[in-house]
N, C-alpha and C positions, 0 to 999 in steps of 0.2 A: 542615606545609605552610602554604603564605600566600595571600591571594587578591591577584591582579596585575590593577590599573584603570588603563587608561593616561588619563590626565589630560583630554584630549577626549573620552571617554564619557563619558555622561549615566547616571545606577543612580537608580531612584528612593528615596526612601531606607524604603522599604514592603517592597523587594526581597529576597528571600532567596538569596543567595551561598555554596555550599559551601565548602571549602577546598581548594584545587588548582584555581578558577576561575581562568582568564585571559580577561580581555575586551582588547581589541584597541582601536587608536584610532578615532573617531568612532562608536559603537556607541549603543545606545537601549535599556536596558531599563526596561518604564514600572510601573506599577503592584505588585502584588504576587507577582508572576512568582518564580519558584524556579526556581535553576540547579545542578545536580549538581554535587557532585566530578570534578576534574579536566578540565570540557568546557569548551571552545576559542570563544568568538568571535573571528574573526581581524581583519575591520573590517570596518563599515559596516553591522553587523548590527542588526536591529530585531527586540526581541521583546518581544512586544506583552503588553495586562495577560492576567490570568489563565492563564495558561500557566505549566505544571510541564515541565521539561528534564530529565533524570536524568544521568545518571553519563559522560564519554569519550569526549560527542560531540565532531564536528571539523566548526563552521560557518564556511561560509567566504564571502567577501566579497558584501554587499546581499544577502542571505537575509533574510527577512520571515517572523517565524512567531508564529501567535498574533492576527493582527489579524481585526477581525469581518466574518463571512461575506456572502459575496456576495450577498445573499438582500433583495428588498425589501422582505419583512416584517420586516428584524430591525431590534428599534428602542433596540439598546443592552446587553440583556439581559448579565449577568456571566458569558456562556457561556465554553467552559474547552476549549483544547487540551492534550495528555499527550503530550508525545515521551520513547521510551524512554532504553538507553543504547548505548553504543556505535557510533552511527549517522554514517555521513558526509554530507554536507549539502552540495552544492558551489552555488556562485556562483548569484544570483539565482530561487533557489526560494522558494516561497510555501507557506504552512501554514495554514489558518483555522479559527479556533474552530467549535463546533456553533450551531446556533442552536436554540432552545427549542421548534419544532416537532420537532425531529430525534434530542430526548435530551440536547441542551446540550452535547455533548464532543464531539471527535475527538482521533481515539487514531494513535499511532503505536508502531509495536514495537521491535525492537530488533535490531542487526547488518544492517542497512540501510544498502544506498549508493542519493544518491538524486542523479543525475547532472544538469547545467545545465538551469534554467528548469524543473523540476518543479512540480507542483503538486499540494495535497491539499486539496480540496472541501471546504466545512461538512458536520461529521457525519459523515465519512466516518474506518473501522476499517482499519487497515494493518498486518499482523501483523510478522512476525519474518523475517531472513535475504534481502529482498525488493532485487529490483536496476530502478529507474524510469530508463532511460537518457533521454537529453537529450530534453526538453520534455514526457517521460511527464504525463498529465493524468486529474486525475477530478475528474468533476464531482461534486455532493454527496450524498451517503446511501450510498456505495459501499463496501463490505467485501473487501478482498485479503487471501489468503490468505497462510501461510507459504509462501516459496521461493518465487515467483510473480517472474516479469520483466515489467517493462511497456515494451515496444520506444519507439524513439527516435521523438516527434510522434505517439503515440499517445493514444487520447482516448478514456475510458469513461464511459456516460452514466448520470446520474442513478438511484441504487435498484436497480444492477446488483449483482452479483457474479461476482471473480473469485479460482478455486478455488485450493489449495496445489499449488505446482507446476507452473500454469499457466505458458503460454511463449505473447506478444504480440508478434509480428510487428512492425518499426518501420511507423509511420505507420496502425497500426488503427482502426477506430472500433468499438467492440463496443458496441452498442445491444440488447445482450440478455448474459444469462452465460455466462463464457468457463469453459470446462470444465477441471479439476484434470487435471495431468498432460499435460495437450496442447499444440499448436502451433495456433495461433489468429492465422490473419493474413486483412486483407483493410479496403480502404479504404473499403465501400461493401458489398461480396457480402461479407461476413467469412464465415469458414469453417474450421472444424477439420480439420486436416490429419491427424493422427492423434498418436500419441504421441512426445512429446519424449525420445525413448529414450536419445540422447549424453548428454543433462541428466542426465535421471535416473540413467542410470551413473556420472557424473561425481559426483554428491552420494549414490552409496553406497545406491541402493537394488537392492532385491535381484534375480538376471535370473527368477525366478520371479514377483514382482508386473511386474515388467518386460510378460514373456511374455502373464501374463494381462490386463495393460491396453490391452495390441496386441489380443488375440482378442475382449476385450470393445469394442470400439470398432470392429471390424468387421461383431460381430452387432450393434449399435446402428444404425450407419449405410449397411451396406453387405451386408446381406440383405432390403433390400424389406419388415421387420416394421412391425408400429404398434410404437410406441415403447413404450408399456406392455409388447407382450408380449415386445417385445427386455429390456426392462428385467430381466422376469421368468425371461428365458432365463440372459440373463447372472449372476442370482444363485444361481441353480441351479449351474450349472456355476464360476462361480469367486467366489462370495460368499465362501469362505473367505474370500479375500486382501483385506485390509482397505483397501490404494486402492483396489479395486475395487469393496468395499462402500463407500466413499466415494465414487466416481464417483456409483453408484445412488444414495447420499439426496442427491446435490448436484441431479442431471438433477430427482429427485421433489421439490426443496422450490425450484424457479425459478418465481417468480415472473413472468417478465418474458421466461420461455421462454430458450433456450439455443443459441447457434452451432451446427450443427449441420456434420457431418460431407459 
């Protein structure tokens, strides 16, 4: 395999190139940035210093990833973005490194499509198989889970988290955590709908944690309990099933409190 530079990009010469790179004309990559095996800039791409790319991504035209974080504190620091592999990346999305308040990285996973005008916050953890439709946004310190959708001009605020599995409503604002497994929509009132069940059938989970993510999220929100002792009913009765015991430590370790039902 050969690495392919079309003539109008810029490679710093610090740069690290796998083989089966193709960079595309007018492109930017600046400092000591690393690009996987076989990933695609198609043009007009900027990827900025310290930033590691892996293996099959497909970036596509003014994608920006790597440059430093939006943050008025940050005053240069060699902070570091990690995108995984296999990831599609369409037209004019934004990636930005950590800044050293926040752990210095932001990470992204892998088998991610991340649809026009996306954006990924300073500091912010984006796991694996995740779909951000058009102008999906987070702001910075934010953790997404695996298999998590972030609906189209939706916006997550700052130190949030949203769980595996999560399904975001186009045009959301989730200003608290958006709960694994649910349907989570609302411009202003957000609010858990209950369980994304087509989804979840669709990616093969089983109609038994199915069943039990539906009754637990009824006792949760829709029997009049405090929420601890809904908590405590729900693991009684379907702790088995391990999304379920996953719901419970995600509701018990919110910080910033959670959409509720």
């Amino acid at each position: 395999m050969s690495i392919e530079v079309h003539p109008s990009s810029v490679i710093s010469k610090d740069a690290q190139l796998a083989d089966g790179v193709v960079i595309g004309p007018f492109c930017v990559v600046e400092g000591t940035s690393k690009i996987g095996k076989g990933t695609l800039l198609r043009s007009h791409v900027v990827i900025g210093p310290h930033t590691e790319i892996g293996e099959d991504n497909d970036i596509h035209p003014h994608v920006t990833l790597g440059m430093g974080p939006q943050d008025l504190k940050f005053k240069g620091a060699p902070t570091r973005l990690q995108v995984g592999n296999r990831n599609v990346i369409r037209e004019c999305s934004t990636f930005h490194r950590g800044t050293e308040g926040g752990g210095g990285l932001t990470t992204i996973g892998d088998d991610s499509l991340f649809m026009v005008g996306s954006h990924i916050g300073h500091d912010c953890h984006v796991g694996n198989k995740i779909i951000f439709a058009n102008n999906g946004t987070l702001a910075g310190h934010v953790h997404v889970g695996d298999g998590a959708t972030v609906g189209a001009f939706s916006a997550v605020h700052q130190f949030c988290n949203v769980g595996d599995h999560a399904f975001m409503g186009g045009f959301t604002v989730a200003t608290m955590d958006v709960l694994p497994y649910m349907k989570t929509v609302g411009a202003r009132d957000t609010k858990s709908y209950g369980v994304n069940t087509i989804g979840l059938r669709r990616k093969g989970f089983a109609e038994e944690s199915i069943v039990g993510l539906n009754k637990a999220h009824r006792i949760l929100f829709h029997k009049n309990l405090l929420l601890e002792d809904a908590l405590k009913r729900v693991e009684q009765e379907f702790g088995n099933l391990a999304e379920v015991a996953y719901l419970v430590r995600f509701i018990r370790a919110a910080k910033r409190g959670i959409h509720r039902g």
